[in-house]
MARMARSE-258020 format. One line per 10 residues: number of its first residue (from 1); their letters; for each residue x, y, z of C-alpha. Coordinates in steps of 0.1 Angstrom, whole numbers, plus 5000, padded with zeros to 4 digits. Layout:
residues N
NUM	a	X:Y:Z; ...
***
This chain:
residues 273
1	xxxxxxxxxx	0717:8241:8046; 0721:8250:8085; 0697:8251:8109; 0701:8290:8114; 0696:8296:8073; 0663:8273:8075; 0648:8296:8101; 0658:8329:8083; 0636:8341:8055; 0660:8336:8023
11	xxxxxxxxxx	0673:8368:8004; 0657:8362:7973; 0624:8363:7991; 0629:8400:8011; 0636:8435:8005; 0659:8453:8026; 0633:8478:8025; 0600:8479:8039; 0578:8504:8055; 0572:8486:8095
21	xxxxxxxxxx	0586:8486:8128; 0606:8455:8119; 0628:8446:8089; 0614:8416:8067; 0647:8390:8079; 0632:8390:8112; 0595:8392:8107; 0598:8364:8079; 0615:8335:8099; 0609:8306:8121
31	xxxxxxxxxx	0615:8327:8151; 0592:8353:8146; 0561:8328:8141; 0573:8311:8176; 0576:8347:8192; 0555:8370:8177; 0558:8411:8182; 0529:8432:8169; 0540:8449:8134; 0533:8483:8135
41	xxxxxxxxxx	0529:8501:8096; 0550:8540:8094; 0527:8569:8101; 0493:8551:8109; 0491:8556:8148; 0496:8594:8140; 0474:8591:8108; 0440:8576:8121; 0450:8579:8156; 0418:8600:8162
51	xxxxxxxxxx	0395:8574:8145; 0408:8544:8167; 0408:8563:8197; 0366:8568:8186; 0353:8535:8182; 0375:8523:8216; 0342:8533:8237; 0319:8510:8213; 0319:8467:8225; 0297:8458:8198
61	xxxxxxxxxx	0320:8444:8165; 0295:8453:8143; 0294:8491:8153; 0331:8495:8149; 0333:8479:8119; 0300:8502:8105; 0325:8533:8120; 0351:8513:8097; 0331:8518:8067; 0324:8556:8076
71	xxxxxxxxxx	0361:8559:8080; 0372:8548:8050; 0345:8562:8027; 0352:8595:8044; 0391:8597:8043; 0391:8579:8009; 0359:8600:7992; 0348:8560:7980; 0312:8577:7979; 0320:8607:7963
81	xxxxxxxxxx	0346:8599:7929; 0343:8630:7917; 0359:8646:7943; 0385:8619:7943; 0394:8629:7911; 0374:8606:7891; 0353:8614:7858; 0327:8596:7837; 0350:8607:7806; 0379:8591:7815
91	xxxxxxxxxx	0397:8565:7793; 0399:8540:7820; 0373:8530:7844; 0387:8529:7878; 0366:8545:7904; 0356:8515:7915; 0384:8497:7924; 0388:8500:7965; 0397:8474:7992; 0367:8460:7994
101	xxxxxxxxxx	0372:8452:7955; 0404:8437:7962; 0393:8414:7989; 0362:8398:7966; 0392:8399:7936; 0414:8379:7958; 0385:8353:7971; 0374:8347:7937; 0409:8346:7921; 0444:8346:7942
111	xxxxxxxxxx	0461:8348:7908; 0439:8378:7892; 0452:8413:7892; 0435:8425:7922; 0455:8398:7936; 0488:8412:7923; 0480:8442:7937; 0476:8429:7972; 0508:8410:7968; 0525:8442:7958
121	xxxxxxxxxx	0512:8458:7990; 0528:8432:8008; 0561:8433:7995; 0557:8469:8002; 0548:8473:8030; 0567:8440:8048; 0595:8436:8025; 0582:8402:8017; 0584:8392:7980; 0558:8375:7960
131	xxxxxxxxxx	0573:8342:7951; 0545:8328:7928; 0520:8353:7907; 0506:8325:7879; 0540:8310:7884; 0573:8309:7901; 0590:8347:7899; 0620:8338:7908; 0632:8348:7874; 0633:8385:7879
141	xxxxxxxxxx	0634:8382:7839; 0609:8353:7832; 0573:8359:7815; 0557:8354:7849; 0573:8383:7864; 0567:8404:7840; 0528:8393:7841; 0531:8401:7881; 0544:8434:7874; 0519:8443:7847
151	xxxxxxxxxx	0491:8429:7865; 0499:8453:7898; 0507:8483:7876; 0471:8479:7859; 0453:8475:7893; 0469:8501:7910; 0463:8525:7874; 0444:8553:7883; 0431:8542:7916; 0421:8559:7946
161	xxxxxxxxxx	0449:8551:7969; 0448:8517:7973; 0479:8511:7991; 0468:8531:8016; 0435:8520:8020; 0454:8484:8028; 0474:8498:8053; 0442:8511:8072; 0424:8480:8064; 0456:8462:8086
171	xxxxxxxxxx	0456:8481:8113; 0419:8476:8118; 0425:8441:8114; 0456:8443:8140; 0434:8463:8164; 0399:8439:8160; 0422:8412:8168; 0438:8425:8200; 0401:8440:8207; 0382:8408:8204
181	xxxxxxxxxx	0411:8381:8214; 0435:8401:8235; 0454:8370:8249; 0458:8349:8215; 0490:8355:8203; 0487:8326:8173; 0457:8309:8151; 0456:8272:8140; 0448:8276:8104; 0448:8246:8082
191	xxxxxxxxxx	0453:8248:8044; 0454:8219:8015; 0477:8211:7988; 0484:8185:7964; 0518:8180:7966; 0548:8197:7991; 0568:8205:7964; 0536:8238:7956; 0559:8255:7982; 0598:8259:7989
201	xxxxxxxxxx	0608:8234:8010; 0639:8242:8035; 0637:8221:8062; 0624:8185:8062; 0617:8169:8103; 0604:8143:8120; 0569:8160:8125; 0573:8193:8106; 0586:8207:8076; 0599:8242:8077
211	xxxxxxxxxx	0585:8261:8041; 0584:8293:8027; 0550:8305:8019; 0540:8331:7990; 0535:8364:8006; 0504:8365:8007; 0480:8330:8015; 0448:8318:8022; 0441:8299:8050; 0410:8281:8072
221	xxxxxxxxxx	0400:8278:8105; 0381:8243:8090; 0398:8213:8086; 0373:8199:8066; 0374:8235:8044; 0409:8234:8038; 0406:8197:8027; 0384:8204:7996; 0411:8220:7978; 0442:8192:7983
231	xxxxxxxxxx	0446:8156:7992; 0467:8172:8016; 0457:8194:8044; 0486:8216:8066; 0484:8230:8097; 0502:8260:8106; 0505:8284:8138; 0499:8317:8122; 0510:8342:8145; 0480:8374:8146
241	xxxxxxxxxx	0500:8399:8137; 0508:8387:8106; 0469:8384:8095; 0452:8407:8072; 0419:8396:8071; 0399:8372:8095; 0364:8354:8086; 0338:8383:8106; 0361:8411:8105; 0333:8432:8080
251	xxxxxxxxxx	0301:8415:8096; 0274:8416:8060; 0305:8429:8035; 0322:8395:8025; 0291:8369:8039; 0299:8334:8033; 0341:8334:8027; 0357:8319:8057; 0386:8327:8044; 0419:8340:8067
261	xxxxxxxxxx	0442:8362:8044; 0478:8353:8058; 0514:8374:8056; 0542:8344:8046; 0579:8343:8053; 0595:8308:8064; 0569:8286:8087; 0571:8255:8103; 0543:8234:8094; 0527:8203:8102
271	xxx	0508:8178:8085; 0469:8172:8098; 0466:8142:8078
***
C-alpha cells in the first residue's frame, strides 16, 4: 500500500453520495485532519438561518443553548406529538424518540439502535460508512449488517424527523464551536483500546499509526477518562469540524458525560502511553 492510498479514506468505507459541501474522499483522509475546512450540511444556512442570526446578539452559552431547546421543540413540535402526527393508539410507541434520546442511547450503548441510527445519519449525511455495528460490516451480506440495517430502520420507524433534527443539532455544534473557540481549528482527544487491531490499520510509523475509525466515535478530553476503558490510551487531533457533540454543548441536558461524539475517516494517531 502507497503513501497516497494510506491518506485517502478507502472505497469500501465512503459513498459517493453524501449531502455536504465536500465529498466523503476528501473529508475522510489524512489530509483533511491536517487541514481542516468547515463542512457545511445542504439547505441548513437557508433553513434556520433566521434562528442563528437570533441568538448571535446573546454571549452567555447557556441562553443560546436554552434558545436551542426552544428551536428545536418549536420546528420539531417535540412538545406537542399530536400535532406531529403522533397518537396514544398507535401500534408503536415512538413519540419519544428525538435527539436528545439518541445522545443518552448512544452514551449508554454505542452498539444499541439509537446508535445505528446515528451511524446512519452519518453515512448520510458525510458519505462515511459504518464499519462496525456489533461487528465488522464489511460483509454487505453478513448477519451484522443486516442487524445494522434493522437496527436504524426500527429507530428511525415512525419518528419525528430525526435525521433532521441531527443535522440542526450539527450545525449548532459547528456554530458553538466557532462561537466559543474561534481560533481552534483541532482538539486533542484521547481514547482507549485494548488491542490496535479494534480498528483498521493502514499505516504503521515510527510515532503514529494512520487508522480508520468507525464513523462515528467516542472520544475524551481526559487522559485519565479515556484510560478506564483500554490498557491502551490514543491520542488523536480531531479536527472541529468534524465533532458532533462536545462535553457543555447542552449545559443541564446530558450532566455528567464528558463524552466528545467524533465524525471518523482515516486518522493519524498516536500513542499516549
Amino acid at each position: 500500500m502507497n503513501k497516497h492510498s494510506c491518506d485517502t479514506l478507502p472505497a469500501y468505507a465512503r459513498s459517493a453520495l453524501n449531502r455536504c459541501n465536500l465529498p466523503a474522499i476528501i473529508l475522510g483522509g489524512i489530509t483533511f485532519q491536517l487541514h481542516p475546512k468547515a463542512l457545511r450540511l445542504d439547505s441548513m444556512a437557508y433553513l434556520h438561518q433566521p434562528f442563528f442570526r437570533s441568538i448571535a446578539e446573546f454571549h452567555n452559552p447557556q441562553k443560546r443553548s436554552d434558545c436551542f431547546h426552544d428551536y428545536m421543540s418549536s420546528c420539531f413540535l417535540l412538545d406537542n406529538k399530536d400535532e406531529a402526527g403522533f397518537s396514544d393508539n398507535s401500534r408503536v410507541k415512538r413519540a419519544k424518540a428525538d435527539y436528545l434520546r439518541l445522545l443518552r442511547g448512544w452514551l449508554f450503548n454505542a452498539d444499541g439502535i439509537e446508535a445505528a441510527v446515528l451511524k446512519y445519519w452519518v453515512a448520510s449525511r458525510f458519505g462515511l460508512l459504518c464499519q462496525n455495528h456489533n461487528g465488522c460490516l464489511r460483509d454487505p451480506h453478513g448477519r451484522a449488517f443486516a442487524q445494522y440495517q434493522a437496527d436504524f430502520m426500527r429507530g428511525l420507524y415512525n419518528a419525528n424527523a430525526l435525521e433532521s433534527q441531527l443535522d440542526l443539532l450539527y450545525s449548532f455544534c459547528q456554530y458553538e464551536l466557532v462561537r466559543r473557540f474561534p481560533r481552534r481549528q483541532h482538539w486533542h482527544l484521547y481514547r482507549g483500546i485494548n488491542h490496535l487491531t479494534e480498528f483498521d490499520v493502514l499505516a504503521y510509523g515510527d510515532d503514529h499509526e494512520k487508522v480508520l475509525l468507525n464513523n462515528l466515535n467516542s472520544f475524551s478530553a481526559s487522559v485519565d477518562t479515556a484510560g478506564i476503558f483500554g490498557d491502551r490510551v490514543l491520542s488523536v487531533a480531531v479536527p472541529s469540524s468534524k465533532i458532533l457533540y462536545f462535553p457543555g454543548l447542552l449545559p443541564g441536558v446530558l450532566q455528567g458525560e464528558e463524552e466528545f461524539l467524533v465524525l471518523g475517516g482515516v486518522y493519524q494517531v498516536k500513542h499516549h502511553r
